[in-house]
C-alpha positions in Angstrom: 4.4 -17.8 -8.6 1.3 -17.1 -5.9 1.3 -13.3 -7.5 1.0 -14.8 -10.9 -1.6 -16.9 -10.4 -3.3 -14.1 -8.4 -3.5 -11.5 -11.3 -4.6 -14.4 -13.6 -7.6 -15.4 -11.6 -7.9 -11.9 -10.6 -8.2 -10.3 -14.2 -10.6 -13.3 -15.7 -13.2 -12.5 -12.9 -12.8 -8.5 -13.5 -14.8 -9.5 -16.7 -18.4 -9.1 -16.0 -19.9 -12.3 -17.3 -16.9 -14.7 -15.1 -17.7 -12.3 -12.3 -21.8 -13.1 -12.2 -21.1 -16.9 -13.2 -18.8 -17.0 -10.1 -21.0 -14.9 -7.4 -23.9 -17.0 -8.6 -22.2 -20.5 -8.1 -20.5 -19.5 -4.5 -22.7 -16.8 -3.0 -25.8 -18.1 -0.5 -28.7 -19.7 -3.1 -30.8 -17.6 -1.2 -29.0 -14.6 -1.8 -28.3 -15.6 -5.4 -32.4 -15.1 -6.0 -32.6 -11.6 -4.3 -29.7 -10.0 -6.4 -31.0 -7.9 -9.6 -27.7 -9.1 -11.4 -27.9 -6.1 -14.4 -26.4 -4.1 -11.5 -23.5 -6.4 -10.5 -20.6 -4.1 -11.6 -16.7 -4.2 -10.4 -16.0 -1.9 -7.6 -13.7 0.9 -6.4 -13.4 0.6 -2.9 -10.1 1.5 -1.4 -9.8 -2.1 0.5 -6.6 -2.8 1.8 -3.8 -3.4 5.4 -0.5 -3.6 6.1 -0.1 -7.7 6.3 3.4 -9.1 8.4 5.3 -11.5 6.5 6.3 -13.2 9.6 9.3 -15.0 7.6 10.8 -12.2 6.9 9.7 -9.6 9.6 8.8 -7.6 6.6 5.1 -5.5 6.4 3.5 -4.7 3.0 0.7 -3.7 1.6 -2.5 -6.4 0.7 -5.4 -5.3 -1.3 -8.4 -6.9 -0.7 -8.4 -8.7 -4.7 -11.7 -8.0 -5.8 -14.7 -5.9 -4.8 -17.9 -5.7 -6.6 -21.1 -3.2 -5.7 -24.8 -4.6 -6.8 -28.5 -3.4 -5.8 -31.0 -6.3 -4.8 -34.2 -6.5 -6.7 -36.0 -4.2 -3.3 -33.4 -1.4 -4.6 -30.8 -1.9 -1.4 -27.0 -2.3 -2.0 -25.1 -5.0 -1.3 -21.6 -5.4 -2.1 -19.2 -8.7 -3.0 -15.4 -9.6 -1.9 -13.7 -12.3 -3.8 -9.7 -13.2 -2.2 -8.0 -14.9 -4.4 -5.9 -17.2 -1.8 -3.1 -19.3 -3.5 -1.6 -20.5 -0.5 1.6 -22.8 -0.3 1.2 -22.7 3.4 -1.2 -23.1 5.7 -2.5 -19.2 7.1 -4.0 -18.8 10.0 -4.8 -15.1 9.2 -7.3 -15.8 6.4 -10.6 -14.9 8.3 -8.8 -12.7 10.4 -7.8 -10.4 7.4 -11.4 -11.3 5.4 -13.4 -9.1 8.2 -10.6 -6.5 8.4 -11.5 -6.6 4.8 -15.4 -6.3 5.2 -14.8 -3.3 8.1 -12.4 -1.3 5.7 -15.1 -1.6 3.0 -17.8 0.1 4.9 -15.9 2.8 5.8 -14.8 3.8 2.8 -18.8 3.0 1.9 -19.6 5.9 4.4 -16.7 8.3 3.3 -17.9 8.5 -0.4 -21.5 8.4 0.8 -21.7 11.2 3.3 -25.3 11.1 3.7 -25.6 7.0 4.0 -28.7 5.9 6.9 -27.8 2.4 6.3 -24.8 0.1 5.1 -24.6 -2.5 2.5 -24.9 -6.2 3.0 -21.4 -7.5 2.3 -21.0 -10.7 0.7 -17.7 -12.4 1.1 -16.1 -15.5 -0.9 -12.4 -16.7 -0.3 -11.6 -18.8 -3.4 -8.6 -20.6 -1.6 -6.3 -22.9 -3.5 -3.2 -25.2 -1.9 -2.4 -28.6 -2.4 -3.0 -29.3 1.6 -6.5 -28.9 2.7 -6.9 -25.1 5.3 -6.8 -26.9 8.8 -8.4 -24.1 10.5 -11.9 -23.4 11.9 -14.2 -21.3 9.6 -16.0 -20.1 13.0 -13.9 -17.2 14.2 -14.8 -17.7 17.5 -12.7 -20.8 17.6 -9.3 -18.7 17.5 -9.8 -17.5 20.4 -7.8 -19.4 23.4 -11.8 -19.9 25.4 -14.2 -20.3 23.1 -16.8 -20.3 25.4 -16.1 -16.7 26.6 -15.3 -16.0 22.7 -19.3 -17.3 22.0 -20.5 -14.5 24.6 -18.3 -11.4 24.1 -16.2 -11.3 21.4 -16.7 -8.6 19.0 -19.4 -7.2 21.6 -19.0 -3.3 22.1 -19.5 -1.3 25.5 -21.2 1.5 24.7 -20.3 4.4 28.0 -22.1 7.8 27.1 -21.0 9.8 30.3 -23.3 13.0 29.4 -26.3 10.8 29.7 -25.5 9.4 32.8 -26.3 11.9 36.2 -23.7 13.0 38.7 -25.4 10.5 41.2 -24.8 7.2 38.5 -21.3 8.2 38.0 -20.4 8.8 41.3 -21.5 4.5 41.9 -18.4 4.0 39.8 -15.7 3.8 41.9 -12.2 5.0 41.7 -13.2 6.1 38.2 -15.6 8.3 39.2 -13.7 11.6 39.5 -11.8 11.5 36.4 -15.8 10.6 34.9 -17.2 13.5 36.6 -14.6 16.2 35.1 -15.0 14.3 31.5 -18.8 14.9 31.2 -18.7 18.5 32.3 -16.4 19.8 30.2 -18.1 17.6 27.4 -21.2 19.3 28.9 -19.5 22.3 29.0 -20.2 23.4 33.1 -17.2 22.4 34.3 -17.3 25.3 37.1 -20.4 23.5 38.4 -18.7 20.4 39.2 -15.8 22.0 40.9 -16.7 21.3 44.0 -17.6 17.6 43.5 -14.3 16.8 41.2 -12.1 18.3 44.0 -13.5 15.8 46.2 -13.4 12.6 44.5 -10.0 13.1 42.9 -8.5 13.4 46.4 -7.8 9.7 46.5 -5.7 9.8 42.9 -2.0 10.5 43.2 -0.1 13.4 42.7 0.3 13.1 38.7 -4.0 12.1 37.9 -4.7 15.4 39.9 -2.4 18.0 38.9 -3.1 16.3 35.4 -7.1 17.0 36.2 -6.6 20.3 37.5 -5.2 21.4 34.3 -7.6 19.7 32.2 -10.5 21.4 34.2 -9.0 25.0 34.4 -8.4 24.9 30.1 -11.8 24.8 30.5 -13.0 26.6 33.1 -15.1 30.5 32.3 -13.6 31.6 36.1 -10.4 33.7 36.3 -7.5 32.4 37.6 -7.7 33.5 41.4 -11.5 32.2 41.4 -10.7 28.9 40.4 -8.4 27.7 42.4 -9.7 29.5 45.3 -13.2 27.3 44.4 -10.5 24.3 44.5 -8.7 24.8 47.7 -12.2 25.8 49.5 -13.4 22.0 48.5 -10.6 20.4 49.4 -7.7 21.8 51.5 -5.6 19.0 50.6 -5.3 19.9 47.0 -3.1 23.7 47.9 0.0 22.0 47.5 -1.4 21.1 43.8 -2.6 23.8 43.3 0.3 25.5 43.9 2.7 23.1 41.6 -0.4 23.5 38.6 0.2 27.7 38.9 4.0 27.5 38.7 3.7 24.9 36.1 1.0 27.1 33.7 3.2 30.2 34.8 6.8 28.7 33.7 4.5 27.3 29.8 3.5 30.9 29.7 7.0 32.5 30.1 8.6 29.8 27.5 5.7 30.9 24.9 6.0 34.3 25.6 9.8 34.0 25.8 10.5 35.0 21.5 7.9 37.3 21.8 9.8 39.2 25.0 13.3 38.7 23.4 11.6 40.1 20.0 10.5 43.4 22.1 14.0 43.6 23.7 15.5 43.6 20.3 13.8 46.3 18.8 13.6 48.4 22.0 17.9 48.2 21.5 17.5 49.3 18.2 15.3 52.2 18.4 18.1 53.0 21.2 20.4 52.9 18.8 18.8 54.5 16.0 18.1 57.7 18.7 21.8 58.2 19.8 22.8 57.9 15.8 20.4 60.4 14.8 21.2 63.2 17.8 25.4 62.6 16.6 24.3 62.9 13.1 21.8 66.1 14.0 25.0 67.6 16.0 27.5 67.5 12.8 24.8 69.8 11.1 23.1 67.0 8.8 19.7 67.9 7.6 16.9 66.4 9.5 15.1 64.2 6.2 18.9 62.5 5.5 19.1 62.1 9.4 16.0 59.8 8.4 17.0 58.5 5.9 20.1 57.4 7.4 18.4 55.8 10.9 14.9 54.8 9.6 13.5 57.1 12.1 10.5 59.3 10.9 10.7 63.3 10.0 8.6 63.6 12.9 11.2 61.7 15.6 14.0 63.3 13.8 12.2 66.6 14.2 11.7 66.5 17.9 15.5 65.3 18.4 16.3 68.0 16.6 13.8 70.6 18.7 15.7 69.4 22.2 19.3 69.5 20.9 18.4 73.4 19.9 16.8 73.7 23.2 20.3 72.3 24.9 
């Protein structure tokens, strides 16, 4: 019954005239007066999640009901998204899912607008309809179990740019700090540089974060095999034991990925063998050298030779 009433409501404000009268009544007055509404047009944006049905245990797919794209009267975009919310029960994921909804439209904004600078202002209405009143807090910060804490730093973003920051800043960090170093020099591509100075401040870390490190840095590294470790071991003795596990390990990947190849060799090697001893029994009975190579897939000219030795026997 929900879904029906859904695609009712949903197809009467597709129309462009229910669509204005709608955004005009329920979007911000102020708004309302800096809209050039001949440009108010129903969208394409690909707006959707995978919502739990917690009932059930069951995930499916929820499209986001209505989008619509418009220019204000400066010439900027703006877009609209209208969820049409016939609830029976009371949902706790309304505003939860409404910014999911807001966050998937700008991206798909920026994928079919490759060149965008700036984003569109993005207007959202949840036309919500249940016989019980929604008992939850419009302010999303009020889900949060400390609101307080919510006010401060929810939805705030810690920005880390490693590259930007100098050996001696990173080096302030902590534990952290050798695993930072060897990040932003292969991002700055001079990992060999820091050799000396990631071999030392990864010689707290156990024995899995270095051997893991080691690795990472010698993908990377423009120094031959000997030379890097050597420049290892010289900077901290206490790494030659992995050092020594990180070459066996890179040795036993090579010979598993050079293994077919090998076996490949070794197959073929047989077979020219065999296609030598057929051709001298074959040259022996008297048979003419081109059906000798015919009959082996050797060429005239190995066929040829054979033949020139078993003459010279």
């Amino acid at each position: 019954m929900s879904d029906q009433h859904d695609r009712r409501i949903k197809d009467l404000i597709r129309n462009r005239e229910f669509a204005i009268s709608f955004m005009q009544q329920y979007m911000a007055k102020e708004l309302v007066a800096l809209v050039d509404w001949d440009t108010f047009n129903l969208d394409t944006a690909n707006v959707e999640h995978l919502r739990q049905q917690h009932k059930d245990n069951v995930k499916q797919k929820e499209i986001s009901d209505l989008a619509f794209s418009f220019k204000f009267k400066d010439g900027r975009n703006g877009a609209a998204l209208v969820h049409i919310e016939y609830q029976t029960s009371d949902d706790i994921t309304i505003l939860i899912r409404t910014r999911h909804y807001q966050t998937s439209y700008l991206l798909d904004y920026i994928k079919q607008n490759k060149d965008v600078k700036k984003l569109p202002l993005i207007v959202s209405v949840i036309y919500y309809t249940n016989k019980k009143p929604f008992s939850y807090s419009l302010d999303i910060n009020d889900y949060f179990q400390n609101k307080e804490l919510a006010n401060k730093y929810a939805f705030s973003i810690e920005f880390v740019d490693l590259v930007r920051q100098s050996d001696k800043e990173i080096l302030e960090h902590g534990y952290i700090s050798g695993l930072e170093i060897v990040l932003k020099h292969i991002a700055d591509k001079d990992i060999d540089s820091a050799l000396s100075l990631a071999s030392r401040e990864m010689a707290s870390y156990d024995s899995f974060a270095r051997q893991t490190l080691i690795k990472y840095m010698s993908d990377y590294s423009d120094l031959d095999f000997d030379q890097f470790y050597d420049k290892i071991v010289s900077s901290n003795e206490d790494l030659k034991g992995d050092i020594m596990t990180v070459s066996q390990q890179i040795e036993e990947r090579a010979l598993q990925k050079h293994a077919p190849i090998l076996k490949a060799e070794g197959k073929a090697e047989g077979a020219q063998e065999k296609a030598l001893a057929t051709a001298r029994k074959l040259l022996s009975m008297g048979l003419e050298a081109k059906k000798v190579s015919e009959a082996t897939e050797l060429s005239i000219k190995e066929v040829k030779a054979l033949e020139k030795d078993l003459k010279g026997h």
